[in-house]
C-alpha positions as CSV (number, residue, x, y, z in Angstrom):
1,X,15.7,-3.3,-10.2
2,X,15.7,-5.1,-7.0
3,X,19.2,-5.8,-5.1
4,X,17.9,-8.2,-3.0
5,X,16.4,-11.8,-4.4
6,X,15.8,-13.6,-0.7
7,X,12.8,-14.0,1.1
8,X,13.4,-14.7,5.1
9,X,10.5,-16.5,6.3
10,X,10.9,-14.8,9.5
11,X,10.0,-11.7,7.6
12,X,7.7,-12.4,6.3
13,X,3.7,-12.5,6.3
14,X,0.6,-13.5,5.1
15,X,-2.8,-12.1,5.4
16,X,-6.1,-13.4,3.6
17,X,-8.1,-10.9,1.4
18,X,-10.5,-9.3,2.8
19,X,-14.6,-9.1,1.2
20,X,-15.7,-7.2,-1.1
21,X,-15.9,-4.0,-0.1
22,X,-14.2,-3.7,3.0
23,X,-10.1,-3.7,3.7
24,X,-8.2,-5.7,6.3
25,X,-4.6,-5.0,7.8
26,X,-1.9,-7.9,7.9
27,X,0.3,-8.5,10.9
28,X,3.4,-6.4,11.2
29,X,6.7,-6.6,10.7
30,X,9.3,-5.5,12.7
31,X,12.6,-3.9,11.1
32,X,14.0,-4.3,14.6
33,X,15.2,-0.3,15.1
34,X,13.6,2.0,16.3
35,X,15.9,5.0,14.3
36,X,14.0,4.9,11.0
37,X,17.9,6.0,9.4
38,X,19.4,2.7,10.2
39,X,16.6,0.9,8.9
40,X,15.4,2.6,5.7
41,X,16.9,2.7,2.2
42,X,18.6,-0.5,2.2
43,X,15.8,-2.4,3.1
44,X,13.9,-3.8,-0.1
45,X,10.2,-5.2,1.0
46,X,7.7,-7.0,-2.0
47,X,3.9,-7.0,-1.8
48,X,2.8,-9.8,-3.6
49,X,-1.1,-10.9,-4.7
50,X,-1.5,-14.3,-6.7
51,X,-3.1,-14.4,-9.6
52,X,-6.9,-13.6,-8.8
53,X,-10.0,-16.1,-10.4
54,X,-12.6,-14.0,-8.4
55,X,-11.9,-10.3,-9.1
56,X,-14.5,-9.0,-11.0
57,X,-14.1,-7.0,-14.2
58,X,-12.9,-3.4,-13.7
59,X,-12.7,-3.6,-9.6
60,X,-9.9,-3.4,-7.8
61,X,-7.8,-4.8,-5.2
62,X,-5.4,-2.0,-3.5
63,X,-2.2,-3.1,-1.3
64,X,-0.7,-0.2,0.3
65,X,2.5,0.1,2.6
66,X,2.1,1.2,5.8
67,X,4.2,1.7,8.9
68,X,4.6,2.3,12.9
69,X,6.7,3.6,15.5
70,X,4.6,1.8,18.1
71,X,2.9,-1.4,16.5
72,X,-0.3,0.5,17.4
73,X,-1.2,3.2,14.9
74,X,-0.3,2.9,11.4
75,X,-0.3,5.3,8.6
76,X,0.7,4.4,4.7
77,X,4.4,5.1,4.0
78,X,4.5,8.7,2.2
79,X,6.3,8.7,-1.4
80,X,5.5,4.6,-2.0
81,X,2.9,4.0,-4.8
82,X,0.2,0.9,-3.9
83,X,0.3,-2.1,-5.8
84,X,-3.3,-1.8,-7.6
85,X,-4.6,-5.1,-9.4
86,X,-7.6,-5.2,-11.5
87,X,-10.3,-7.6,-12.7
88,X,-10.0,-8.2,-16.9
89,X,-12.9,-8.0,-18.8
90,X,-13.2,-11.4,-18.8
91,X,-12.9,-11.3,-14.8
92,X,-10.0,-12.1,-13.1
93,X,-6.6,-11.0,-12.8
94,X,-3.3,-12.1,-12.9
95,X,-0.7,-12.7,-10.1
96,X,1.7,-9.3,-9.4
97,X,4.0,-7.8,-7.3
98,X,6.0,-4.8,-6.1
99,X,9.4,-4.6,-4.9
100,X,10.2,-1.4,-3.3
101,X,13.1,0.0,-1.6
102,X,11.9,1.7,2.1
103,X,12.7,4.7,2.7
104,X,15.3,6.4,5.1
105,X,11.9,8.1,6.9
106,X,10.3,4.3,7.7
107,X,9.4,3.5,11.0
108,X,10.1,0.5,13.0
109,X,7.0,-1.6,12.0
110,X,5.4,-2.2,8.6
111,X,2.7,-4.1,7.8
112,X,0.1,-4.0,4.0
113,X,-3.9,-2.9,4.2
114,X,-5.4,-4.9,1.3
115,X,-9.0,-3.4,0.2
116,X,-11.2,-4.8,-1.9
117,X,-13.9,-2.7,-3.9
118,X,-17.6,-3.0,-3.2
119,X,-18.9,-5.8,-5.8
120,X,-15.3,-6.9,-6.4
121,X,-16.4,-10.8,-6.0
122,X,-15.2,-13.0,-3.5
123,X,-11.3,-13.1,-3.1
124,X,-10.9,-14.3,0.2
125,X,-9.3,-17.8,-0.2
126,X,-6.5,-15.8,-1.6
127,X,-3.3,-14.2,0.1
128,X,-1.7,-10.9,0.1
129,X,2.2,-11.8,0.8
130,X,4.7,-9.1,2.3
131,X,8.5,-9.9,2.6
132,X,11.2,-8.6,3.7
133,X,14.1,-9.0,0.8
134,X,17.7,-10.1,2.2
């Protein structure tokens, strides 16, 4: 259960999703230390993915975690699960999300790489959201 409900706007960002088949990286976030320790395990983050018209049945859209000590080169967070969304069998998939806690290992930066499986239909007016929780 999450122990933060607030979204800061200032922490938050937005990245559209990428084409079928390929994967795209939003803009970071900066946790503003660089001592992962001060930072992680009381930070709460939420990947969030509307509900999806487009997604074809049985492919996938994957948001994983991912974070930086430089802003430069970025690696998924070890021990977080992705958020995976997939198409019904009608098409189409609902909106979800994922609160996590980060943690105490978590670098200064954090961003979400959003991929979208080959012949997964065209999901690109659509938004991956990640926030920081306060």
């Amino acid at each position: 259960m999450s122990i933060h409900t607030r979204r800061d706007a200032l922490l938050s960002v937005t990245k559209a999703l990428p084409y079928s088949g390929a994967n795209n990286d939003s803009g970071s976030i900066d946790l503003g230390s660089p001592t992962p320790i001060v930072v992680g395990d009381s930070i709460e983050v939420e990947v969030a993915l509307p509900a999806l018209a487009n997604l074809v049945t049985e492919k996938t859209v994957t948001c994983t975690l991912q974070d930086s000590a430089d802003n430069t080169t970025f690696a998924a967070i070890t021990g977080l699960s992705t958020l995976v969304v997939t198409g019904g069998a009608s098409g189409g998939a609902a909106a979800a999300s994922r609160v996590v806690r980060l943690p105490s290992s978590v670098k200064r930066y954090i961003r979400v790489n959003t991929a979208v499986l080959t012949d997964g239909g065209d999901n690109t007016a659509s938004s991956v959201k990640l926030s920081v929780l306060i």
